[in-house]
Every structure is written in C-alpha cells, then in structure tokens.
C-alpha positions as CSV (number, residue, x, y, z in Angstrom):
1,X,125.7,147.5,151.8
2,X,124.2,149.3,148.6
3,X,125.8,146.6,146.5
4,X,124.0,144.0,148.3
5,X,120.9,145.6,148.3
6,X,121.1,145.7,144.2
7,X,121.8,142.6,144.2
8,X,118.7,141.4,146.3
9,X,116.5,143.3,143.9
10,X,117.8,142.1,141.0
11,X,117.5,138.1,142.5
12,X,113.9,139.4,143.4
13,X,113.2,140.7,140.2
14,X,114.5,137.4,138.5
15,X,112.2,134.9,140.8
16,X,109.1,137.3,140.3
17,X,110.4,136.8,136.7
18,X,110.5,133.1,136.7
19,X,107.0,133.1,138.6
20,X,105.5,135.0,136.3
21,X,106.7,133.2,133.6
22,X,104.8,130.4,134.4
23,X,101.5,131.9,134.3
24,X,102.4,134.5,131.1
25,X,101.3,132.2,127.7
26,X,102.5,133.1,124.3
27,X,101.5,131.8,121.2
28,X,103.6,129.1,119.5
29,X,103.9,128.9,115.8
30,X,105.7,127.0,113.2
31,X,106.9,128.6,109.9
32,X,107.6,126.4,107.1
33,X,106.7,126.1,103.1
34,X,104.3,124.2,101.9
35,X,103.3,122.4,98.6
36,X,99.9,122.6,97.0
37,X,98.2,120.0,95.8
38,X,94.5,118.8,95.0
39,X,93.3,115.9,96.2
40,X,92.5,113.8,94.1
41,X,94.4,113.4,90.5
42,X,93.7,111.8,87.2
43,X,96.0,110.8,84.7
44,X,95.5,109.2,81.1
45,X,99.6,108.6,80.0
46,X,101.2,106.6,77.1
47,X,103.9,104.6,77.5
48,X,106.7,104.8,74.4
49,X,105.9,100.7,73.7
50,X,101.9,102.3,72.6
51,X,100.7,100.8,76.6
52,X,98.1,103.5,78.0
53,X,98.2,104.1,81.4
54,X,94.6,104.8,83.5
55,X,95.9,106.1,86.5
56,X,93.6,108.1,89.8
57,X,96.0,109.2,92.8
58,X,94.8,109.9,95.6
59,X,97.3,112.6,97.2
60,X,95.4,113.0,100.7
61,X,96.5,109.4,101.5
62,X,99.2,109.5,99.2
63,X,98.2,106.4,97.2
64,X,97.0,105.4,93.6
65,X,93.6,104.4,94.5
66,X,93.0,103.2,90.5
67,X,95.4,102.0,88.2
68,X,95.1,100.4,84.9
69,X,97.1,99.1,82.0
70,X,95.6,98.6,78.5
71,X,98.0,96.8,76.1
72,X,97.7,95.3,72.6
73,X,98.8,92.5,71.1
74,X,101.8,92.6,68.5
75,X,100.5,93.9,65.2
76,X,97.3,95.0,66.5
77,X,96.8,98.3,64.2
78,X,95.4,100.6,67.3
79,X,94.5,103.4,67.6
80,X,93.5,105.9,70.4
81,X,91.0,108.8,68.9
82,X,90.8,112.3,71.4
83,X,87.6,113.9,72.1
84,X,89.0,117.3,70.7
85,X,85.7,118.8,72.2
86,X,87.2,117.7,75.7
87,X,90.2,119.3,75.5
88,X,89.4,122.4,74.3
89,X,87.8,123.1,77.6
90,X,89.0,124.3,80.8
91,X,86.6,121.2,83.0
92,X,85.0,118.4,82.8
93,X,82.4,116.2,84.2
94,X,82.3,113.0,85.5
95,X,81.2,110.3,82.8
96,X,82.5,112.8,80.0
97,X,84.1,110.5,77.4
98,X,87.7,111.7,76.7
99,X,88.5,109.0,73.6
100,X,88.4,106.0,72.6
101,X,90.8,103.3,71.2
102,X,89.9,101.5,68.0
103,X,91.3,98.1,68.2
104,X,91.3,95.8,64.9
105,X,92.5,92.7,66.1
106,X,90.0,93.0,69.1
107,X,87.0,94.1,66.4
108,X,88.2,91.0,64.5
109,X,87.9,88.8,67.4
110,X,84.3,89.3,68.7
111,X,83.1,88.8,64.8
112,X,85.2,85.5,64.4
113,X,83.3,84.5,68.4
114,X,79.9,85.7,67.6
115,X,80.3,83.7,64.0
116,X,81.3,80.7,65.9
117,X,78.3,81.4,68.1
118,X,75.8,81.5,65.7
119,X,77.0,78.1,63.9
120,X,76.4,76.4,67.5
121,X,73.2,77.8,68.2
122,X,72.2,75.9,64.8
123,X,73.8,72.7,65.4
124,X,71.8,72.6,68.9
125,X,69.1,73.9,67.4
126,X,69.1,71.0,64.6
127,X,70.2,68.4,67.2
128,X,67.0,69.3,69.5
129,X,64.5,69.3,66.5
130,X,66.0,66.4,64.7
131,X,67.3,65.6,61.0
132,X,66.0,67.4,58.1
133,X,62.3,66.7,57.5
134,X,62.8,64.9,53.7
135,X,65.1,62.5,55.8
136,X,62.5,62.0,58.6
137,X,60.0,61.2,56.0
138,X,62.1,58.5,54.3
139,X,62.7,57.0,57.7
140,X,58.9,56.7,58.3
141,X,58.3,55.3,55.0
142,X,60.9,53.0,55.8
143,X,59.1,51.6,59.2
144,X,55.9,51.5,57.5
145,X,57.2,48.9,55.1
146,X,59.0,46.8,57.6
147,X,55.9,46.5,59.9
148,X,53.8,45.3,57.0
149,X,56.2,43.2,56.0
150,X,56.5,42.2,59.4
151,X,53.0,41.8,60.3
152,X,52.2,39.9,57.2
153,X,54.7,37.5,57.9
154,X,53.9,36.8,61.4
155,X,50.2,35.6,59.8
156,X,52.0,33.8,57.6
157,X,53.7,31.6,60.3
158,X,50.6,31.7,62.6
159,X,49.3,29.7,59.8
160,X,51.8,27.3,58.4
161,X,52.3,26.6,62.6
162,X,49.0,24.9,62.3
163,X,50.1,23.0,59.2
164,X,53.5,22.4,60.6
165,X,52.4,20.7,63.7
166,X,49.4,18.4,61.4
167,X,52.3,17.3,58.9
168,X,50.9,19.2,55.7
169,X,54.5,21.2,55.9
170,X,57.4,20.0,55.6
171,X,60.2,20.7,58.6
172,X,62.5,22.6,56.0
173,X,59.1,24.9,54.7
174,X,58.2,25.7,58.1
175,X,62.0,26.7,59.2
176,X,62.5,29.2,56.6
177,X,58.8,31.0,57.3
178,X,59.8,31.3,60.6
179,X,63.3,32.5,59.8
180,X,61.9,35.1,57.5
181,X,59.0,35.9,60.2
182,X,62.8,36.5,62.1
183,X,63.7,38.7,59.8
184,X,60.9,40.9,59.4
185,X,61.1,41.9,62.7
186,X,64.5,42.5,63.1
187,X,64.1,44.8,60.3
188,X,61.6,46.2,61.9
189,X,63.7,47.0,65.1
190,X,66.1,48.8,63.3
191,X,63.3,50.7,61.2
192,X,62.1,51.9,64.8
193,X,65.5,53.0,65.9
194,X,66.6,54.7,63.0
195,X,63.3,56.6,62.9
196,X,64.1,57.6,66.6
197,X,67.3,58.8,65.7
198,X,66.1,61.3,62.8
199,X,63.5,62.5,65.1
200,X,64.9,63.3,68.1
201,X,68.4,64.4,67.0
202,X,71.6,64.0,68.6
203,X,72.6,62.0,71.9
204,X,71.4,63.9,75.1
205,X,75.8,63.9,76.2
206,X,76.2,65.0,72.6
207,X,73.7,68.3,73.1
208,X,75.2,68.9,76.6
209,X,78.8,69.3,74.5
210,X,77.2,71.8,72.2
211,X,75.4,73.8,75.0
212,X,78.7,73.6,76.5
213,X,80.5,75.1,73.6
214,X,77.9,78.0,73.4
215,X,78.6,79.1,76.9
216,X,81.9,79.3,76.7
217,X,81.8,81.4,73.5
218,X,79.2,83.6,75.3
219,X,81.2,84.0,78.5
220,X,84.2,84.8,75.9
221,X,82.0,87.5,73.4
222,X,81.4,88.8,77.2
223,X,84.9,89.3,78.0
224,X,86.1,91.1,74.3
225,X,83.1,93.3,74.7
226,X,83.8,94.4,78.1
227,X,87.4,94.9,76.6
228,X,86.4,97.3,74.3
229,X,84.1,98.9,76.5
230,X,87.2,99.5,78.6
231,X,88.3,101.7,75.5
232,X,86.1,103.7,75.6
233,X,88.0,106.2,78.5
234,X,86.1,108.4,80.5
235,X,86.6,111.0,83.2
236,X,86.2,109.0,86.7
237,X,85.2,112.4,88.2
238,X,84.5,116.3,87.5
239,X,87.6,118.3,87.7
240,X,90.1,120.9,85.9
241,X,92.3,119.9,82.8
242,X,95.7,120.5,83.7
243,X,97.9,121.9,81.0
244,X,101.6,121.8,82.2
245,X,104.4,121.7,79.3
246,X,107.0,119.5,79.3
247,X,107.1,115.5,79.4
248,X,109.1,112.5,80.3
249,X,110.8,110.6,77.2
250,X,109.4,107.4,78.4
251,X,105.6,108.7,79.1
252,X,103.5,111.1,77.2
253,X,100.4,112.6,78.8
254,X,97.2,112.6,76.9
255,X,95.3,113.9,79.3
256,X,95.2,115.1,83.3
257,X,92.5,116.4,85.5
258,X,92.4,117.7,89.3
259,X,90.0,118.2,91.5
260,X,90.4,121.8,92.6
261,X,87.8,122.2,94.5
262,X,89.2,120.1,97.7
263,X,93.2,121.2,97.7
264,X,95.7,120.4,100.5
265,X,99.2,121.4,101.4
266,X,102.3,119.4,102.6
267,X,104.8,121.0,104.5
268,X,107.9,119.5,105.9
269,X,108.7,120.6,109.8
270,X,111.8,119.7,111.7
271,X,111.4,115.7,113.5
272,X,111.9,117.8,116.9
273,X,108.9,119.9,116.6
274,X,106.5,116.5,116.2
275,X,105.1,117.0,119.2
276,X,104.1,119.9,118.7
277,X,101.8,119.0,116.2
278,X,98.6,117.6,116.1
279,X,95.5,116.8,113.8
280,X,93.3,119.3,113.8
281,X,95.6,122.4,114.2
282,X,95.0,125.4,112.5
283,X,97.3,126.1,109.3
284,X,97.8,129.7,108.2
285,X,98.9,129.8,104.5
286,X,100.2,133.4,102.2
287,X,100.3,133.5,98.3
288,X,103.4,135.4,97.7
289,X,104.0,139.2,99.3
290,X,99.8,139.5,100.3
291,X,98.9,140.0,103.7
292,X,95.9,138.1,103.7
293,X,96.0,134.4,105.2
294,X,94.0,131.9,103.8
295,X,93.0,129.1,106.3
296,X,94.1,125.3,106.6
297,X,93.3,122.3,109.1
298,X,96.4,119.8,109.9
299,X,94.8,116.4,109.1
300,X,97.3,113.9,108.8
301,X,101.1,113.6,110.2
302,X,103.5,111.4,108.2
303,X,105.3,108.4,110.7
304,X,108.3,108.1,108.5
305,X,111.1,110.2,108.7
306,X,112.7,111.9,105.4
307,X,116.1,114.2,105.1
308,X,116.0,117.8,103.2
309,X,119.2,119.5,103.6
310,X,120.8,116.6,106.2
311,X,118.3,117.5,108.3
312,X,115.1,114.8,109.3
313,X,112.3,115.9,108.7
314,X,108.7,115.1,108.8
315,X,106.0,116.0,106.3
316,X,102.7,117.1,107.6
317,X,99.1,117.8,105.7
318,X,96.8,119.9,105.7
319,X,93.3,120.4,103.9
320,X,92.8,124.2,102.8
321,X,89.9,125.2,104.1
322,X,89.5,129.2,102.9
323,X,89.0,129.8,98.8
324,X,91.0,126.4,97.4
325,X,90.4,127.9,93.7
326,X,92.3,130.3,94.5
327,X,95.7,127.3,95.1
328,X,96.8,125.9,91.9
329,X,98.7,122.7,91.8
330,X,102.4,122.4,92.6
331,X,102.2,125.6,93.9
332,X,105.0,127.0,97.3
333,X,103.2,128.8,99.5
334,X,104.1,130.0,103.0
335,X,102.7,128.2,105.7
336,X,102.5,128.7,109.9
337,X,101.6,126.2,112.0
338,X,99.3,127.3,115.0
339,X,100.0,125.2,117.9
340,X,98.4,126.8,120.5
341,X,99.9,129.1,123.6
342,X,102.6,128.1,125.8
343,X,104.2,129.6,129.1
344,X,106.6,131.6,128.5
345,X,108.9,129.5,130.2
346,X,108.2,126.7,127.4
347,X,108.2,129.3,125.1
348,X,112.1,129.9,126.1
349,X,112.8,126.3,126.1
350,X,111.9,125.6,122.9
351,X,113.1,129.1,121.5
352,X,117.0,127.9,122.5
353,X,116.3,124.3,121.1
354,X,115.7,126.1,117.8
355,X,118.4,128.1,118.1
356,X,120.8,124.7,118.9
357,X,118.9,122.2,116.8
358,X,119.6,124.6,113.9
C-alpha cells in the first residue's frame, strides 16, 4: 500500500509537472559565429593583362551593385598615376580623386577628331558664304560683259528686223545677227549661273553631307572625352582604406575602401532552426573573452541552402546596431540569436532535437 501511494505522488508530481510546463516560458537562443563585414565595399584592382577593374559590392544584398572594366588597346603606352596624398590617409571622401590613367593612344585620338573637326567647320563655313571673294569678282565681271554684249546685240537685231522684213538685208545678214543675238544670251545664262554658283557655295545636299560629317565627329570627340573622364577614378563614397597584405597572382589591388560606419554580420545556423528565426530578431554579438555584448537586428534570411561540415546550413544577416567602429572587416565574432521565450515544454522539444540533429 505505501508503494502505491509513492507511486501516485510521483504520477501527480509528473502531471502537475507537464501542466506547469506549459505555462513556465524560457528564453530561446541560438549560438553560432558570425562574420563581419561592412556594407558597402569598394575596390579599384588590376588585372595581370594591365585591365583595371572598378568594382562597388554591396554585401547587405550580397551583389556588385557597380562594376566596370577599363581596357586599352594593344600598344597603347598607359599609364595609371596614384594620388599618393590618398593613400597616405586612413579615409576618404566621396568625389576624392584616387588617380588617373594617362592614355596616349586615347590623347592622340581626340587631337586627330577635333583636327578633323575643325577642317569641316571650314569647308561648311566656305560652302555657306561662297567661293573666295577674287573669284566672285571675276564672275561678276564676267556677267557684266555678257549682258552688254547681250543687250547690245538684241538692238542690233531689233534693228536689222526692220530692214530684214523691207528687203535692205539680205536673208544670210539677218541669220547670222540673230544667231549672234543667240549667242549673247546664252552666254549670258551661263554668266548668271556661274555667278550663282560662286556666291552661294555648295549644293544644299552637298552642305547637309558636311553638317553631317560634323556631328558625327562631335558625337565621337563626345565619346573619347567622356573616356578619359572615365580615367580620372574617384571614390564613389566616403569610407576607410583597407590595408590587408597579401594578393592574388592574377589581380593586384590598388586601392579598397569600406564603409565602416554601417557593418553587418553573417552567421550560419543549422536548416532545422529556420523557423526559429525571423527579421527583426535581436542579435547579441562578443569581441573575443569581453563580457560586454554589442547589439545586432536580423534583417535578412538566405533561401538557399549551403553545407559546412556535411551539415545544411543557412546563413542569416544581421545589421550591428551598437558601436560598428568598433567591428573591423572579416572579423569572427560570437553571435546569439534571441528568439524569444518558449514553454518549457517547447523548450524540451527542441533541446532533444539538438541533441539528435547533432
């Protein structure tokens, strides 16, 4: 009989237990490592072939949101001349010129298309305002004489018309008068059209060729300057020189800058605890051994899964929130994931799925 009666208390105990538990909440965290990193990046890299590389990441989305390639032709003699000023700083603004390249075979090109420019700009000029003015003259002088001569022989048949028609003049008289009078005026014609020529210049489609021509060298002296322009590199926003040793064979760094002030932090969690997760769930970071935690929001939750260790995992992101100076790029710092109280029933549940999914 005592037996049983333990063993009623204990069953009592356990339902009170089980009741309770669903009424008792404990906080639920996730401990993982994170990476830091800021949030926006800047990189100004050379390629071994001489191609510079104008690169601006955007590590929030996780995405270049700027990329450019300058490259040179074969046996251009460029080259790329540092702002040392720049450099031997710690930041620098947005605008700040970094360098520029010096490009010969580009240099050479806009003089050759503004040269070409300016012999255009003449020809249309001396097309709209006619031939030179010693040659205009000579063409007047020219007509003058042919509509004299012209005039005077058209009195001269008026007359011998007269005579013609009363028999004084002979048929063969009279037909050469009037093929001179023919004459004249032909000459005449052709005084008047040559004098047209010299004075208004060229052919109207003739002008629309050469205006033609003159845009298509502008739109091109547009294009080379904007080239070089583009050469002229400069920081697409304020930010912190990163000096980091060591490069890639293939790429050499000139130059990269971070934007400390805004710094996140990716941290990997096991696939299972997903959905425990959501945007805008606290983040508790530590820098090494200190005590201190330095605050983070979760802002974005990766949808593709990735394996570290054979295990799946998803990457999560946070924005730091508390002191981001004091977070330097590439940095591991330890992170817990606040996701809010649970029963301590769920609490259970999920404290034997990490003991089995582990």
């Amino acid at each position: 009989m005592h037996i049983f009666f333990r063993l009623a208390l204990v069953l009592i105990f356990l339902a009170a237990l089980s009741a309770a538990a669903m009424y008792i909440e404990i906080p639920y965290n996730i401990n993982t490592k994170g990476l830091i990193m800021p949030v926006r990046e800047w990189h100004l890299d050379r390629l071994s072939d001489g191609t510079i590389l104008n690169t601006k990441k955007n590590n929030l989305t996780n995405s270049i949101s700027y990329y450019s390639v300058l490259e040179f032709q074969r046996g251009d003699h460029a080259r790329f001349i540092m702002n040392e000023k720049i450099l031997s700083g710690r930041r620098i603004n947005e605008g700040d010129t970094i360098g520029h390249i010096k490009s010969y075979e580009e240099e050479r090109r806009l003089l050759t298309l503004m040269s070409e420019l300016e012999k255009q700009k003449k020809l249309l000029q001396v097309s709209l305002s006619g031939e030179k003015q010693e040659e205009i003259d000579a063409a007047r002088e020219k007509l003058i004489l042919a509509e004299k001569e012209y005039e005077t022989q058209k009195k001269i048949v008026a007359r011998m018309e007269i005579l013609h028609e009363t028999g004084v003049i002979a048929d063969e008289a009279w037909e050469l008068a009037l093929n001179d009078y023919l004459v004249k005026e032909q000459n005449m014609i052709i005084a008047r059209s040559a004098m047209e020529v010299v004075s208004t210049g060229a052919k109207p489609e003739e002008q629309e060729l050469i205006r033609a021509n003159i845009n298509s060298y502008q739109q091109q002296i547009r294009q080379t300057e904007d080239r070089i322009d583009a050469f002229n590199i400069r920081a697409p926003f304020s930010g912190t020189i990163i000096r980091q040793q060591g490069n890639s064979p293939d790429i050499e760094s000139i130059i990269r800058v971070a934007d400390m002030n805004r710094m996140i932090v990716t941290l990997p969690v096991d696939l299972y605890q997903l959905a425990y997760i959501e945007n805008g769930n606290p983040v508790n970071l530590k820098l090494n051994s200190r005590r201190r935690n330095y605050r983070a929001k979760v802002i974005d939750v990766d949808n593709t899964v990735q394996f570290m260790d054979q295990r799946q995992n998803i990457f999560i992101t946070a924005i730091v929130e508390d002191e981001p100076h004091r977070f330097l790029p590439n940095m591991l710092v330890q992170a817990e994931i606040v996701c809010g109280k649970v029963s301590a029933r769920d609490f259970i549940k999920r404290m034997f799925k990490v003991v089995f999914e582990n």
